[in-house]
C-alpha positions as a LaTeX table, in Angstrom:
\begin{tabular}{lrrr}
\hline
Residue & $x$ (\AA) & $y$ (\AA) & $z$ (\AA) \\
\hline
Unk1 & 0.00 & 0.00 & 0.00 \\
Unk2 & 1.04 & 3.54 & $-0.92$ \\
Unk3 & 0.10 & 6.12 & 1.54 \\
Unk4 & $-1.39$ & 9.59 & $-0.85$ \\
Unk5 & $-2.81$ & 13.17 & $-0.22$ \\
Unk6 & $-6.26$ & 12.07 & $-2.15$ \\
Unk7 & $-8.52$ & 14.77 & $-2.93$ \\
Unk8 & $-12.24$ & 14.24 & $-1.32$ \\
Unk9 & $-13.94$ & 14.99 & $-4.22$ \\
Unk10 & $-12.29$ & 11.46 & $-5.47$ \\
Unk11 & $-13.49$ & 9.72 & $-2.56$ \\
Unk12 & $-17.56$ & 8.08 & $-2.14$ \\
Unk13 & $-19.51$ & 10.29 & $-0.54$ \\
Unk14 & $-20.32$ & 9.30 & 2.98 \\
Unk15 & $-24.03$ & 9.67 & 4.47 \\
Unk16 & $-24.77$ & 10.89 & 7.80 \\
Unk17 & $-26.86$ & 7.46 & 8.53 \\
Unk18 & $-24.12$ & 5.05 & 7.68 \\
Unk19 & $-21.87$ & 6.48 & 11.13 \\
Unk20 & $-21.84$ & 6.24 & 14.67 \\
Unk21 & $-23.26$ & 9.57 & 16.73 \\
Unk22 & $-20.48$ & 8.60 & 19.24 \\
Unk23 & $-17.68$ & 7.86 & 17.15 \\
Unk24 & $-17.88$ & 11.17 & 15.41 \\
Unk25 & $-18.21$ & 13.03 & 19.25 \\
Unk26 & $-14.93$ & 11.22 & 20.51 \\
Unk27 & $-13.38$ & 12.36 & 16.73 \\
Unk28 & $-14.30$ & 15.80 & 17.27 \\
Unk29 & $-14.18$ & 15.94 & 21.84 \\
Unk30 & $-11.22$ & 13.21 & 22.20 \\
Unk31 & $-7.64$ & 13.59 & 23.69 \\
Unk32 & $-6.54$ & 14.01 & 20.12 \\
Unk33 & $-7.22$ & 16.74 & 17.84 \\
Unk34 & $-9.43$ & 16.12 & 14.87 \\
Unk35 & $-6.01$ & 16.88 & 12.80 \\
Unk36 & $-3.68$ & 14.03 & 14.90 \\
Unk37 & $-6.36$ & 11.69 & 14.23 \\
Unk38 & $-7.12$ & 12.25 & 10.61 \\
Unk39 & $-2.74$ & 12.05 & 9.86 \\
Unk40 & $-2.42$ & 9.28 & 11.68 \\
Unk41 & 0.54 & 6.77 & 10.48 \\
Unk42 & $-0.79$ & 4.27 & 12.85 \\
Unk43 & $-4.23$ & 4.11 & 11.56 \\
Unk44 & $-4.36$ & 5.34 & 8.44 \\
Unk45 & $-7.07$ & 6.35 & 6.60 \\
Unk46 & $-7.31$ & 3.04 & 4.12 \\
Unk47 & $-8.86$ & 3.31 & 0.31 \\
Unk48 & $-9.71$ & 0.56 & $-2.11$ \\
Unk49 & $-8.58$ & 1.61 & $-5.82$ \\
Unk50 & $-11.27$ & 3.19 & $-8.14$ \\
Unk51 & $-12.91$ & 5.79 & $-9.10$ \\
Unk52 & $-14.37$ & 7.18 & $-6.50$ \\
Unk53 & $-12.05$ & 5.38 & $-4.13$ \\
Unk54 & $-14.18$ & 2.80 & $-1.76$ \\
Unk55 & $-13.21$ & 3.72 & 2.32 \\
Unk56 & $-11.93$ & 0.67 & 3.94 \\
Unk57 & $-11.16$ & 2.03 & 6.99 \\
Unk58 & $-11.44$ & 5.86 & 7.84 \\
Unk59 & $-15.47$ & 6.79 & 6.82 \\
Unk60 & $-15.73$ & 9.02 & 9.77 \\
Unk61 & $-12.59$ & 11.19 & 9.68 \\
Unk62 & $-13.43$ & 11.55 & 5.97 \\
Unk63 & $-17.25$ & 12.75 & 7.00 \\
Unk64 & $-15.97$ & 15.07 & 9.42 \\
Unk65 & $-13.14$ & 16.51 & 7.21 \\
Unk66 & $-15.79$ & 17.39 & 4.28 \\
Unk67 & $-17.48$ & 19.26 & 6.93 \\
Unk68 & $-14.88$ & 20.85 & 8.34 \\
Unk69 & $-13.71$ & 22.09 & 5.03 \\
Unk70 & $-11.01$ & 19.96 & 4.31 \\
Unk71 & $-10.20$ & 19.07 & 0.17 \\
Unk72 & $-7.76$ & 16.32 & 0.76 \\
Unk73 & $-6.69$ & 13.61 & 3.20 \\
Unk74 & $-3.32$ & 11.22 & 3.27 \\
Unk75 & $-4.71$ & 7.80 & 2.71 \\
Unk76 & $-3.31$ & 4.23 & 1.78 \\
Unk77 & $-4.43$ & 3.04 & $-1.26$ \\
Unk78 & $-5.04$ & $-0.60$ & $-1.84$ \\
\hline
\end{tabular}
């Protein structure tokens, strides 16, 4: 795997239904910033090749950085 800045306009979208209310509190509220969390070399944000790129691992840190404003995130690509 190849780890990538990856625009989020190349990435599925994500719907608000499909995450966890508390998972996306402890993103945004948690010991880590929303930034530490979302670069994270130990768990990486995780992509299956295509076009748009399927989330493997990572849909709610790529929810929350749409809404924060974000245009990219560093992800592996498998």
């Amino acid at each position: 795997m190849s780890r990538q800045n990856v625009s989020l306009s190349d990435i599925r979208e994500v719907s608000r239904s499909e995450l966890d209310s508390n998972r996306l509190n402890t993103l945004e509220n948690g010991y880590s910033s929303f930034e530490e969390v979302l670069n994270s070399s130990s768990d990486p944000i995780t992509l299956d090749s295509g076009s748009p790129y399927g989330i493997t691992d990572g849909r709610h840190r790529i929810y929350l950085a749409r809404q924060k404003g974000y245009e990219s995130v560093y992800a592996n690509i498998r």
